[in-house]
C-alpha positions as CSV (number, residue, x, y, z in Angstrom):
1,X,10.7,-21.9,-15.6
2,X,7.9,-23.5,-13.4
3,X,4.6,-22.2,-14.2
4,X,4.2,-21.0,-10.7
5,X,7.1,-19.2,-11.0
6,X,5.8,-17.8,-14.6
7,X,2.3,-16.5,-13.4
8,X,3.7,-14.9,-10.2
9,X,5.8,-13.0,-12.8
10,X,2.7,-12.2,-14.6
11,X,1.3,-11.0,-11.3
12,X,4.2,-8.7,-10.8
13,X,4.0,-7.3,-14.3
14,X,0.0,-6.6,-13.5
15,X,0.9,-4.6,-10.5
16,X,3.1,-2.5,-12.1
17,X,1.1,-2.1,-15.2
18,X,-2.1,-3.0,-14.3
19,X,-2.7,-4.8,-17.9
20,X,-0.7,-7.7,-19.9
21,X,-0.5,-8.2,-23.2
22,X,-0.8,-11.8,-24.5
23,X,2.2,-11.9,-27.4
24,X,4.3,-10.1,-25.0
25,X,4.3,-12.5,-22.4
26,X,4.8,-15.5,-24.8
27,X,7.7,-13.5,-26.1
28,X,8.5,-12.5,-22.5
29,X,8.6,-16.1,-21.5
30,X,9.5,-18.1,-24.5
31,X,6.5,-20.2,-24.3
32,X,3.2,-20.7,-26.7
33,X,0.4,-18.5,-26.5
34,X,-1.6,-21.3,-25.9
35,X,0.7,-21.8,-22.2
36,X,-0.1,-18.3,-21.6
37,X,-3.8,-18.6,-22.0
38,X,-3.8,-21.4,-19.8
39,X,-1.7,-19.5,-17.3
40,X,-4.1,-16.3,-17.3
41,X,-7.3,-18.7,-17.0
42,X,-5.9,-20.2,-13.7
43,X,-5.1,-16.4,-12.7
44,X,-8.6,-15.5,-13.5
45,X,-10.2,-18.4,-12.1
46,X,-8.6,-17.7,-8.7
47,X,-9.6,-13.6,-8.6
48,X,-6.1,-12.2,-9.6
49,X,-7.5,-10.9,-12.9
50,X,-10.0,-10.7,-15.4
51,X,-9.0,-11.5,-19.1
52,X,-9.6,-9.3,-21.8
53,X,-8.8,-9.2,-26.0
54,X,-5.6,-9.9,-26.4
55,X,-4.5,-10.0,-22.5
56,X,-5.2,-9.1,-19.2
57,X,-6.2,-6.6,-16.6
58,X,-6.2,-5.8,-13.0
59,X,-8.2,-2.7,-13.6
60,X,-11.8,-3.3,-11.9
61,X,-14.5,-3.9,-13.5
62,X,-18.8,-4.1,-12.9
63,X,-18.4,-7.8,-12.1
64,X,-14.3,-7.7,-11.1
65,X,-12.2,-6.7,-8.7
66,X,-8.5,-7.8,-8.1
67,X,-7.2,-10.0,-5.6
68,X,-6.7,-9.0,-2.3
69,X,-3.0,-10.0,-2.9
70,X,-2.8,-7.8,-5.9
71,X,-4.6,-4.5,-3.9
72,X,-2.3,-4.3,-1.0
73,X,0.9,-3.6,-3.3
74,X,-1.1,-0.9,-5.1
75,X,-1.1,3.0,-4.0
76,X,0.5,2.8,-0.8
77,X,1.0,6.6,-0.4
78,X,-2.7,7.2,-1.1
79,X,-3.7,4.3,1.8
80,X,-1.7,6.0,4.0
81,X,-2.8,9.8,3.5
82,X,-6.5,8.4,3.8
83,X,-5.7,6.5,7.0
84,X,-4.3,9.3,8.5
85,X,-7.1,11.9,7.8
86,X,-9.5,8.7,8.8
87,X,-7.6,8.3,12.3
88,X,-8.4,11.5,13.1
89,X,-12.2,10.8,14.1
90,X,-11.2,7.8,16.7
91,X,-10.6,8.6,20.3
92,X,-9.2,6.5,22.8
93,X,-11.7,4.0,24.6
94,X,-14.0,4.3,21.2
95,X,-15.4,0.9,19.5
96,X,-14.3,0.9,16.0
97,X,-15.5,-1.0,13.1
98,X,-13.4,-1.6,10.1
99,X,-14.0,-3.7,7.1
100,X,-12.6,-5.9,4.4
101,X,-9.5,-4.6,2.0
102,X,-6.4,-3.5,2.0
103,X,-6.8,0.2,2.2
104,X,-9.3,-0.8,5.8
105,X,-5.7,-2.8,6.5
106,X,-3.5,-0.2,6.7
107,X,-6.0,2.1,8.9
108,X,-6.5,-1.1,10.4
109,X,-2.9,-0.8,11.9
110,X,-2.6,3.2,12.3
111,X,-5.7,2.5,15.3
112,X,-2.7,1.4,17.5
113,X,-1.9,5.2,17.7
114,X,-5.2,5.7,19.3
115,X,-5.4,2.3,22.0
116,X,-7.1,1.2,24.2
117,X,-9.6,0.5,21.6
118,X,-12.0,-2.0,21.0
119,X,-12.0,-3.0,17.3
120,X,-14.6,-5.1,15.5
121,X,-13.4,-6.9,12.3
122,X,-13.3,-9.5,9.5
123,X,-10.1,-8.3,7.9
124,X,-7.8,-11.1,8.3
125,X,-4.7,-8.8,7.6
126,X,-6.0,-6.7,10.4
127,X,-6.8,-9.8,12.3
128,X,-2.9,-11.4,12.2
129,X,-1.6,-7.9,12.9
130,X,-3.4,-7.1,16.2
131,X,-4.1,-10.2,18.0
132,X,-2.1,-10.2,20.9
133,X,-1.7,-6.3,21.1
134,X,-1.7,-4.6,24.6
135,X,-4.4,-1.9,24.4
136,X,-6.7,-3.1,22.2
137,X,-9.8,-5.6,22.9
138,X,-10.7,-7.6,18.9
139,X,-13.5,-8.7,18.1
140,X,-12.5,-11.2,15.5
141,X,-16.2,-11.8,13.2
142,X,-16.0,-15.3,12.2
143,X,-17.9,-16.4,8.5
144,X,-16.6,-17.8,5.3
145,X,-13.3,-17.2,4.3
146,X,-12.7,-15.5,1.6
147,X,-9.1,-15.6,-0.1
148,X,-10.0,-12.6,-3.0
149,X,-10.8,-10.3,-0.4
150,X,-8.8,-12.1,2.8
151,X,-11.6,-11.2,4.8
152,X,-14.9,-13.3,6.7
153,X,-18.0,-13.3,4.7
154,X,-22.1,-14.9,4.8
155,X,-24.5,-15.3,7.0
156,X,-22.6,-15.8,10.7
157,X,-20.5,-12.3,10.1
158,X,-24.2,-11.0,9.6
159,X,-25.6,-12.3,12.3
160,X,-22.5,-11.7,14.6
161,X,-22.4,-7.8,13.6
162,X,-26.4,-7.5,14.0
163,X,-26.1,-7.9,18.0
164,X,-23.1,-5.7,18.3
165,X,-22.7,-1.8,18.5
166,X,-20.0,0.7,17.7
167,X,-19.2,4.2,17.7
168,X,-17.8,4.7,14.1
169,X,-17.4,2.2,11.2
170,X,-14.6,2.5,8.5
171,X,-16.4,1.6,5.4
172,X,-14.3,0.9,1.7
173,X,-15.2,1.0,-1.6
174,X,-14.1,0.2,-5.2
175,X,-16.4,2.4,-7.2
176,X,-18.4,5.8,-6.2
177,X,-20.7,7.5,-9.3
178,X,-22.8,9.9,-8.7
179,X,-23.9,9.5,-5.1
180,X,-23.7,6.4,-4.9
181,X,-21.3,3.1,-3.7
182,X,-21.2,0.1,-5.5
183,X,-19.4,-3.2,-4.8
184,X,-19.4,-6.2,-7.3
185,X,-19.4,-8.9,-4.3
186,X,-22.8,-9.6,-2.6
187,X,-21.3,-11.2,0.4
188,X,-19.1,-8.1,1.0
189,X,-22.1,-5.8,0.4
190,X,-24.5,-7.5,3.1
191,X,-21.4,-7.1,5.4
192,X,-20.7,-3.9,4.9
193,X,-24.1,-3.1,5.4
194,X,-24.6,-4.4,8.5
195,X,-21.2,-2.6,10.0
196,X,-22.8,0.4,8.8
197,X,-26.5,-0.9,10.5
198,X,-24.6,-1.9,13.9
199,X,-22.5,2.0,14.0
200,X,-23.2,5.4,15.8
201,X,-21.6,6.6,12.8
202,X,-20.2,5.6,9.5
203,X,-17.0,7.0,7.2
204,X,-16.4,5.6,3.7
205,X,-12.9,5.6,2.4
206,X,-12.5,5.8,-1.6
207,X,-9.6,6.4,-3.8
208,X,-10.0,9.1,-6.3
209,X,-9.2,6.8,-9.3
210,X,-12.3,5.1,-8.4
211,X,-14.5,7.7,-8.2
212,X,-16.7,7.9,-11.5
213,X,-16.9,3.9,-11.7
214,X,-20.1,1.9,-11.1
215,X,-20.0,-1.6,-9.8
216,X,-22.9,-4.6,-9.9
217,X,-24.3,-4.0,-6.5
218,X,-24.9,-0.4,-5.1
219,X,-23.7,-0.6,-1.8
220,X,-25.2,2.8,-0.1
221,X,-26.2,6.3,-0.6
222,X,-22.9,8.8,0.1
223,X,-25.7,10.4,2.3
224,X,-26.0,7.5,4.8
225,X,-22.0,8.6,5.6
226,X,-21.0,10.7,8.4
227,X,-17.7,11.4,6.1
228,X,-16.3,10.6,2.7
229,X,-12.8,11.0,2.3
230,X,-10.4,10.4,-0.5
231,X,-7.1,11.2,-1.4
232,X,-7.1,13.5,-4.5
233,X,-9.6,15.9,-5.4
234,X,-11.6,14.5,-8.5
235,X,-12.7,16.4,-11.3
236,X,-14.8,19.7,-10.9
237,X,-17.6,18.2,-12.3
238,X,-18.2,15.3,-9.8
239,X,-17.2,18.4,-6.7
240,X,-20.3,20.0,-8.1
241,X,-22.1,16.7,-8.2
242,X,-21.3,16.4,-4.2
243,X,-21.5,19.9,-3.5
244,X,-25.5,19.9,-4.9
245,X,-26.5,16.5,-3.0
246,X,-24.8,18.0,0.2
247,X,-22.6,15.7,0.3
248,X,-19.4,17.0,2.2
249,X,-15.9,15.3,0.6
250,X,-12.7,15.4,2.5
251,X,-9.4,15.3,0.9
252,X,-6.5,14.0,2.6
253,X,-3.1,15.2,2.5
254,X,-0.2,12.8,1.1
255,X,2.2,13.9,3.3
256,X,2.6,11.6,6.4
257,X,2.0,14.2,9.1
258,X,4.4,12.0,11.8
């Protein structure tokens, strides 16, 4: 087996498990442990995962978060109901800011529901999806590329959003504690910042699993949000945290209302 071949197996097995186990996957695979630390440490190096003792995870971390490759295969249903509930505060003829990630990807395509539209991005996904599309005027932010979040990054998508305005901005995140966002990528915090600088009003999308979690970098207050939705309802503890700091959490449905 090609080692390609091998660590896009390994890739597979993270998505559905979300951790490896080192003697495992020498067992797996018939090959040394030493060829399976080699083959985690080019995953690793590329922003697939993060190695820990005696394996690996995709689970994120302070410093980590998974590819963007790895993110879009994971909780499709809960993308969706969140999309949905999110699509419900566009209008036709509204300029719409959305933002880096696979969950901003899959809203990214539901807005064709609500064209004409103009939409203001540095998604790549939602970039290759919509370009061409009758009905909706993109803004396509140029920057850096960046293959671990497929998205356009630094100082020119900055400087691009800082002289452009929009009526709502569709803001995700991979940790919320307290009442706070984090982010561990400073590039993708500046950006998201600035959406949320350059909008009317702001809605931040999180998924319930990662609600609890800190990251390196806060990102914002849950106040500076016009809306906060998620797709389960986390503990009763953290409703009472939001309830006390006023901060009003929406829960969207998982059953696809079309």
């Amino acid at each position: 087996m090609k080692r390609e071949e091998r660590q896009q197996l390994i890739v597979n097995l993270l998505v559905e498990n979300k951790t490896v186990d080192l003697d495992d996957l020498a067992d797996r695979f018939t090959v040394s442990k030493m060829t399976i630390h080699r083959d985690l440490d080019d995953l690793e190096q590329s922003g697939v995962l993060r190695k820990v003792r005696g394996g690996a995870t995709i689970d994120a971390g302070t410093q980590f978060e998974s590819d963007f490759r790895i993110r879009e295969r994971q909780g499709g249903e809960a993308k969706i109901a969140m999309a949905h509930e999110a699509l419900d505060l566009v209008e036709p003829g509204m300029t719409v800011m959305v933002n880096d990630g696979s969950m901003a990807a899959v809203l990214g395509e539901m807005l064709l529901q609500k064209r004409p539209l103009t939409l203001i991005t540095n998604n790549a996904a939602i970039m290759e999806r919509l370009q061409g599309e009758n009905g909706i005027t993109l803004i396509a932010l140029g920057g850096i590329y960046s293959a671990k979040f497929n998205a356009y990054l630094g100082v020119v998508t900055e400087e691009a959003l800082s002289k452009l305005r929009a009526d709502i901005a569709f803001i995700s995140t991979p940790a919320v504690s307290g009442r706070l966002a984090y982010h561990m990528d400073d590039n993708v915090v500046r950006a998201k910042r600035a959406m949320i600088a350059s909008s009317a009003k702001s809605c931040l999308l999180v998924n319930h699993e990662r609600i609890g979690h800190t990251a390196l970098h806060v990102m914002a207050d849950l106040a500076d949000f016009d809306a906060v939705i998620t797709d389960r309802a986390p503990d009763t503890a953290v409703l009472g945290e939001f309830d006390q700091a006023g901060i009003k959490l929406t829960i969207a449905s998982e059953q696809d209302p079309t």
